[in-house]
N, C-alpha and C positions, 0 to 999 in steps of 0.2 A: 504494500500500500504506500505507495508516495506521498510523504507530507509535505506541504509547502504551505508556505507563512502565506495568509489573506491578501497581505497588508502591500503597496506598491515596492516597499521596502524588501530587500531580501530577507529571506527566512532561515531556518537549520533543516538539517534532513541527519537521519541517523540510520544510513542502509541496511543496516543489522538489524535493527528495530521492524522498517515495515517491509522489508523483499518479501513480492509477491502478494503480501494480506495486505490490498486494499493501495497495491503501486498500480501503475500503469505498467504492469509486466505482465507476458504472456500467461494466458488464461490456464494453460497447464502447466504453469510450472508447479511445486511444490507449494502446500499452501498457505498461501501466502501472508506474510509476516509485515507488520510493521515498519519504515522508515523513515527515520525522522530526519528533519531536513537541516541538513549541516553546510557550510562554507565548503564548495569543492575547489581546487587547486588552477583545473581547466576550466573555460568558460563553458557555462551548457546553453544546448541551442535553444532553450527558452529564452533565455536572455538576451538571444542575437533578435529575438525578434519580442521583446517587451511590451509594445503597442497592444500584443497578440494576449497577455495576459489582462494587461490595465482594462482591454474592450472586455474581457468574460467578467472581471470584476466588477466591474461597474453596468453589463447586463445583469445578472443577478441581483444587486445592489437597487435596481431602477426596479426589478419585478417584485421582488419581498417589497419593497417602500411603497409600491401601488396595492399590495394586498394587505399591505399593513393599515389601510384608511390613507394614503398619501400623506400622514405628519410623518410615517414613522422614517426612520434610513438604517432599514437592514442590513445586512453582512454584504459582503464582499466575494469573490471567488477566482482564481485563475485554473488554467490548464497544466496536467502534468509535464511533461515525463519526467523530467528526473527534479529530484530534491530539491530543495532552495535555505537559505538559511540568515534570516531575517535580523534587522536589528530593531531590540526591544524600542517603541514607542507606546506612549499615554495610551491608555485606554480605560471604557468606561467600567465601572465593577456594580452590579445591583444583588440585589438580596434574594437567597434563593426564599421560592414559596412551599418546597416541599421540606418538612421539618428535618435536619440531619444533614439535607442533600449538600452539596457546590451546586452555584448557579454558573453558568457556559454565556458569556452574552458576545453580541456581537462589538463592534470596534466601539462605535459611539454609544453600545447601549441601550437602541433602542428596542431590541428583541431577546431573549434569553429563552433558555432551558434548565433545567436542571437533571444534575447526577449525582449517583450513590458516593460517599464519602473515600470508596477504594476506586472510584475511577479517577482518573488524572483530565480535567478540562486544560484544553490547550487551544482556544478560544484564534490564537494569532495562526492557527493551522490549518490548513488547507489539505486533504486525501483522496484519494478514490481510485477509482481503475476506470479500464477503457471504457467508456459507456456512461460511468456517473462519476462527478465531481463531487465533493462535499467540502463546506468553508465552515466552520464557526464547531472545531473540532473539540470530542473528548475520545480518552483510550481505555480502555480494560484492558491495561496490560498489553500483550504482542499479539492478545485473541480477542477484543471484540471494539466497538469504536461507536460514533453516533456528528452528525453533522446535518446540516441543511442542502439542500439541492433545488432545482427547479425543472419540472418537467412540462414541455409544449404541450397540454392536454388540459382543457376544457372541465371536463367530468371529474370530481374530485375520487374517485374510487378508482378509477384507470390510472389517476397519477398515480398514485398510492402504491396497486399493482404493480405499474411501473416499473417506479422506483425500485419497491422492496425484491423483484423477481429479477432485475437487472443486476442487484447489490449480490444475492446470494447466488447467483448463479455465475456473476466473476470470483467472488469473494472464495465460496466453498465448492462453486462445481456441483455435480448432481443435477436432480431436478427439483427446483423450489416448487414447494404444494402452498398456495395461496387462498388461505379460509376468506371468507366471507366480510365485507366490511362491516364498521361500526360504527352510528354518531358519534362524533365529538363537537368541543369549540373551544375556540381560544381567543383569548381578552386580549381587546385592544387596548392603547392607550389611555383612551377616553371611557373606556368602561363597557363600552358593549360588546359584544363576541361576534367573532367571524365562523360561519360553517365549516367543519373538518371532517375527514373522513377516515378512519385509522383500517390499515388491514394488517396480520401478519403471517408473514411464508415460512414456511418450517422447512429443512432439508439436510437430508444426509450427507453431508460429504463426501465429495470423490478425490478431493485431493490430499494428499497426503504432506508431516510435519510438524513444528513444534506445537500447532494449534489442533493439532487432529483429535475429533472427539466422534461419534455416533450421530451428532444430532444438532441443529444448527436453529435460530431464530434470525429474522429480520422484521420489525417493528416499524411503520411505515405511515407516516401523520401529512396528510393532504389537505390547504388549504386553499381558499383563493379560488381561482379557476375565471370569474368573469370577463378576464381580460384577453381569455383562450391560453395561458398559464397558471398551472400551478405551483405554489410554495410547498418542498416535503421537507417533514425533517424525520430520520431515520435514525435507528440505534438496532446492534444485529451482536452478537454475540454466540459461543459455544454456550449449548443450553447447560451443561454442568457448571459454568461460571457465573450465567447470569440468565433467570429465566423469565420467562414469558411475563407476568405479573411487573416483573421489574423495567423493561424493556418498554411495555406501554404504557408506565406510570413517568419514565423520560419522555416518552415522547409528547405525552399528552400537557407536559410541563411547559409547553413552548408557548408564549407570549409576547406583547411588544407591550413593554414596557412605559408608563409613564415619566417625563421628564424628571420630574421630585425625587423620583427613586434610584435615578443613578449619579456615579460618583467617578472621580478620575483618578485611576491609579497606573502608575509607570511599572510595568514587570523587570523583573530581575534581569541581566544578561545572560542568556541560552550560552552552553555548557555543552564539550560534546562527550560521549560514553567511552 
């Protein structure tokens, strides 16, 4: 899984971290792990062509901010392929609303998630594989993740399917089996709720490595849709890590946030392993 920082800035990537789980690496390789985005030595061809990220950041950027009720300015997002490794700038911190949890927000703040106390939010990260992008990132370790996407589709249940059947089926291989969807909604700023749609695909994995388990979830929260885009945000994990019950109580966590409630905090400088 390739991580790369949101932010215009360069990010870190830690190869060893995500090869394969969740990079823009071939779909069979071993599966796949973790990498976080670190300083490489050689220039990568992302960078030769930078324009090409800042345009996918600021499309996602413009679609979450239209389904957000147009005050909000959701996350950000670029394209893989290889790592990037960022340097820390400001960003906003708001409170999470599930008791225990970390809250995940995007740069300015205007949208959050939250996550169980043993996942790591890395909020300035950007991951995915070929097919889906994720920006406004958290990790379970080297086996399981959760981020925001946008899918061209209308119907909030087909994003959703989308999404989650695209993530697990690069992510773990197999065939994802996608149950049925379910209401949701999530609070805007101003207090009123937006329609959502949650599904989630279950699947066996076929590929094999340090994340290999039996059983597999993808949890998959679909918003929006009027504009003929939808906002997802997703969270997929090894079902012995983290199970179902957990997965949809991240996801259903997603909000955009009132001004009041957010704050500005500078992160630490990234560190590599």
């Amino acid at each position: 899984m390739s991580r790369r920082s949101e932010d215009a800035t360069p990010g870190y990537e830690d190869n060893a971290a995500l090869r394969g789980f969740g990079g823009y690496e071939p779909a069979d390789a071993p599966r796949a792990q973790p990498k976080r985005i670190r300083p490489k030595p050689k220039p990568l061809k992302w960078r030769r062509a930078p324009w090409f990220g800042l345009a996918f950041i600021a499309l996602v950027a413009g679609v979450l901010n239209a389904l957000g009720a147009g005050k909000q300015h959701p996350a950000s997002s670029s394209p893989q392929p290889a790592p990037l490794v960022a340097t820390p700038s400001p960003r906003a911190a708001v409170p999470a609303v599930v008791a225990g949890w970390q809250s995940v927000a995007g740069r300015d703040g205007s949208y959050a998630y939250d996550v169980p106390p043993n996942w790591q939010p890395a909020p300035g990260t950007q991951h995915g594989w070929t097919g889906i992008r994720l920006i406004t990132s958290a990790f379970l370790g080297k086996c399981g993740g959760a981020g925001i996407t946008t899918e061209p589709l209308p119907d909030l249940e087909a994003a959703a399917h989308k999404a989650a059947t695209d993530l697990a089926t690069a992510a773990y291989g197999g065939s994802p089996q996608v149950g049925l969807g379910s209401d949701a909604q999530i609070p805007r700023a101003d207090g009123t709720e937006v329609p959502a749609r949650l599904v989630v695909a279950e699947v066996t994995p076929a590929k094999t490595g340090e994340c290999t388990s039996r059983h597999a979830l993808v949890a998959a929260l679909a918003f929006g849709g009027n504009s003929g885009t939808s906002g997802v945000v997703v969270a997929y994990a090894d079902s012995d890590r983290s199970g179902r019950e957990e997965l949809e109580r991240i996801v259903r966590s997603y909000r955009f946030v009132p001004a009041a409630d957010r704050s500005t905090t500078t992160p630490p400088p990234t560190t590599s392993r």
